[in-house]
C-alpha positions in Angstrom: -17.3 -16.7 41.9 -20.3 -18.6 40.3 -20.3 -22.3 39.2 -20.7 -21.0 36.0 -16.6 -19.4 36.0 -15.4 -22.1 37.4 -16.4 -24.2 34.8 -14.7 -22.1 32.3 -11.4 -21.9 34.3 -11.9 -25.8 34.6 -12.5 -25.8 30.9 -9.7 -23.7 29.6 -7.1 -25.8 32.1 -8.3 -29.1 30.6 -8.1 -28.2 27.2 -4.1 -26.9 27.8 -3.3 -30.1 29.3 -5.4 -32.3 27.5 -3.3 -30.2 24.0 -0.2 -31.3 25.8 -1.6 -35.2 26.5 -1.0 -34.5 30.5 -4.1 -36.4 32.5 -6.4 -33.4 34.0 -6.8 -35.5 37.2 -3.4 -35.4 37.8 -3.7 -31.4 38.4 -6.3 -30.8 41.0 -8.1 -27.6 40.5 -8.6 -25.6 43.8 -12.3 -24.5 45.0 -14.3 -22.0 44.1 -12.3 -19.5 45.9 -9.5 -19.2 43.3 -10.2 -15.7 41.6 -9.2 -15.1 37.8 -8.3 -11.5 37.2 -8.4 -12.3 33.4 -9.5 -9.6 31.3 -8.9 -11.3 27.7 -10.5 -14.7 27.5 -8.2 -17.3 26.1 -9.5 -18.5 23.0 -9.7 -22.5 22.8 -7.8 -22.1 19.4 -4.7 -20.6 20.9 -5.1 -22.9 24.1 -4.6 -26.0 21.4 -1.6 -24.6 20.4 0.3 -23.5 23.3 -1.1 -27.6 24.9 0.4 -28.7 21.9 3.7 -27.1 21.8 4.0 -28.2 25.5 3.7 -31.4 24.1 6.4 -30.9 21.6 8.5 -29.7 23.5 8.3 -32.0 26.4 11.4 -32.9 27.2 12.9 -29.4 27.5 9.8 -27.8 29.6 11.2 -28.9 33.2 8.9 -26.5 35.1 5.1 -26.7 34.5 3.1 -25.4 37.1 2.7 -22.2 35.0 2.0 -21.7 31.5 2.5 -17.9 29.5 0.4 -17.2 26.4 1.2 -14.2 24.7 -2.2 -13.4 22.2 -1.0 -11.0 19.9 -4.6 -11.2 17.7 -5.5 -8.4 20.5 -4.5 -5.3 20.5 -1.5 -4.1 22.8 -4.1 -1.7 24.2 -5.6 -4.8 26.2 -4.1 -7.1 29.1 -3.0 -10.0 26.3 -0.4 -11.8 27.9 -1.7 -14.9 30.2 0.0 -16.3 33.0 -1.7 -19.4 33.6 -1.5 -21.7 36.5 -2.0 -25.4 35.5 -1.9 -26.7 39.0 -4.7 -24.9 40.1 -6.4 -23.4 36.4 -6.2 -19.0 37.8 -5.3 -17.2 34.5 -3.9 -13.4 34.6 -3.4 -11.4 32.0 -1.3 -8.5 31.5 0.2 -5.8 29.2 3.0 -6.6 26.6 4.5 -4.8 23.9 5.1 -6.1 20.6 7.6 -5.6 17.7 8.6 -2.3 16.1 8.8 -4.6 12.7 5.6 -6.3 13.5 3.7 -2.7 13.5 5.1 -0.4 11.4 2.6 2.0 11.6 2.4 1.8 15.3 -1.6 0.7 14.8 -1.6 -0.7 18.2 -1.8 -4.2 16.6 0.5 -6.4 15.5 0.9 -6.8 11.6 3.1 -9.7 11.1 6.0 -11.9 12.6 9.6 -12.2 11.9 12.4 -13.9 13.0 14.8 -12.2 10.9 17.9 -10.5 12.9 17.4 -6.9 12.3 13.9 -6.9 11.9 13.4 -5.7 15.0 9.6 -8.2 14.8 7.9 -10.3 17.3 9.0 -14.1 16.5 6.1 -16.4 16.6 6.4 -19.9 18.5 7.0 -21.7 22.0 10.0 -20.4 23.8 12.1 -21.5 27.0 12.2 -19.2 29.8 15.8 -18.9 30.8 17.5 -17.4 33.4 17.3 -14.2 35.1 19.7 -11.3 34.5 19.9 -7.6 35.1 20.2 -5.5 32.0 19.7 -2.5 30.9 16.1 -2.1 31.7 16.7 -3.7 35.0 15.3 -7.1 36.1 14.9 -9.2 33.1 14.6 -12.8 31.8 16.2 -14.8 28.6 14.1 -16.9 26.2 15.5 -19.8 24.2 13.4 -20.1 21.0 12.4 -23.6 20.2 10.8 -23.5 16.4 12.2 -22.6 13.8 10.2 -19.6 13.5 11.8 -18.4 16.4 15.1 -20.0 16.9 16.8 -16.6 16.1 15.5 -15.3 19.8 19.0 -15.8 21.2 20.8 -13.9 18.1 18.7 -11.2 18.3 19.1 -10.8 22.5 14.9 -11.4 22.5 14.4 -11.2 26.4 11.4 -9.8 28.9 12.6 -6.5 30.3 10.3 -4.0 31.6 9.9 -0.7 29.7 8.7 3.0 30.5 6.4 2.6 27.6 4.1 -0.2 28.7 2.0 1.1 31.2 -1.7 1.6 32.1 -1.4 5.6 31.6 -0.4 4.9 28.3 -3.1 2.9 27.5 -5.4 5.5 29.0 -4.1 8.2 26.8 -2.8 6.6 23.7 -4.9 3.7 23.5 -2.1 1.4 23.1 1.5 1.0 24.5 4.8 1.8 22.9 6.8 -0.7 20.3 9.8 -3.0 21.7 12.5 -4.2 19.4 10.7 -7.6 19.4 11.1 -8.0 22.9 8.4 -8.8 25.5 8.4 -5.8 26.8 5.8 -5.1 30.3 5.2 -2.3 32.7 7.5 -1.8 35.5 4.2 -2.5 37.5 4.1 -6.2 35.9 7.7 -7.5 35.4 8.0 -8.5 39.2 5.2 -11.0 38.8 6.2 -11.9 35.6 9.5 -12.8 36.4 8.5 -14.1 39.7 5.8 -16.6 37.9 7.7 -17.8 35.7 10.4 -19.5 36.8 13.4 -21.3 34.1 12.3 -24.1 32.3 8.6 -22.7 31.8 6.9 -22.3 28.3 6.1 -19.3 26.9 3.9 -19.1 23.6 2.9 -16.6 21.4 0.8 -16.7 18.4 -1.8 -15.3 16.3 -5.2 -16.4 15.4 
């Protein structure tokens, strides 16, 4: 990896913490060796927000050695759901599926949010990752929406679940993955490390630019 990545990765980590008003040199960044397998840059913009609502939300985020940013100004055809590690500033991205309501059309893109029960949308905002469960999907995680654009998440049973129709072939052939019912939905592939990464008490935010 050149000097000129690990800047970046350097870069992107400070601006989280710095957004949440943690000192950087209380997190020290591992070598050069540290690989990112992003494939989605995280825009500065989005990073603010999600360092921000860490700080907001201080006193309910117990665990912070990873950070989830779900970028819904992609496409669902692209990896745009970032697991990033503050203690040592790797970012992955992945797959995830967006609202039904937030798409109508199925575009592939997500239109709008909603946190309306029945609208079967994407809620906008910083959420609590709760605890683990098996459901009907299998392995899957609760989220405890902290703003009020998203403090319906419990209401409406928005969870991560895996789903048949987030995948990699899908993308390959449709050029985008199916719809949840505002779920974050990932690939059967993905939801080990997802659930594995993100332990309770993390942050999860997801936004628009």
């Amino acid at each position: 990896m050149s000097m000129k990545q690990v800047g970046r990765r350097q870069f992107i980590r400070n601006s989280v913490l710095a957004g949440a008003g943690v000192a950087c040199a209380s997190f020290p960044l591992a070598g050069a060796y540290a690989q990112s397998t992003a494939a989605v840059e995280l825009d500065p913009r989005l990073l603010a927000r999600a360092g921000a609502a860490l700080a907001r939300h201080g006193d309910k985020i117990f665990s912070r050695d990873m950070l989830a940013i779900a970028d819904f100004s992609q496409p669902s055809g692209l990896p745009r759901f970032h697991l990033f590690n503050l203690l040592n500033g790797n970012n992955t991205t992945l797959l995830v599926s967006h609202g039904i309501g937030s798409d109508r059309t199925h575009s592939g893109r997500l239109q709008q949010f909603s946190n309306v029960p029945g609208s079967e949308a994407t809620s906008s905002g910083a959420y609590l990752i709760g605890e683990g469960y098996i459901g009907k999907y299998g392995a899957s995680r609760r989220l405890i929406g902290l703003d009020p654009e998203n403090d319906q998440a419990e209401n409406r049973a928005i969870v991560i679940h895996p789903a048949r129709y987030v995948s990699k072939s899908l993308v390959a052939t449709q050029g985008k993955v199916g719809r949840s019912q505002g779920c974050f939905a990932f690939s059967f592939d993905d939801i080990g490390q997802v659930l594995s990464q993100l332990a309770p008490g993390s942050l999860l935010y997801a936004d628009k630019l």
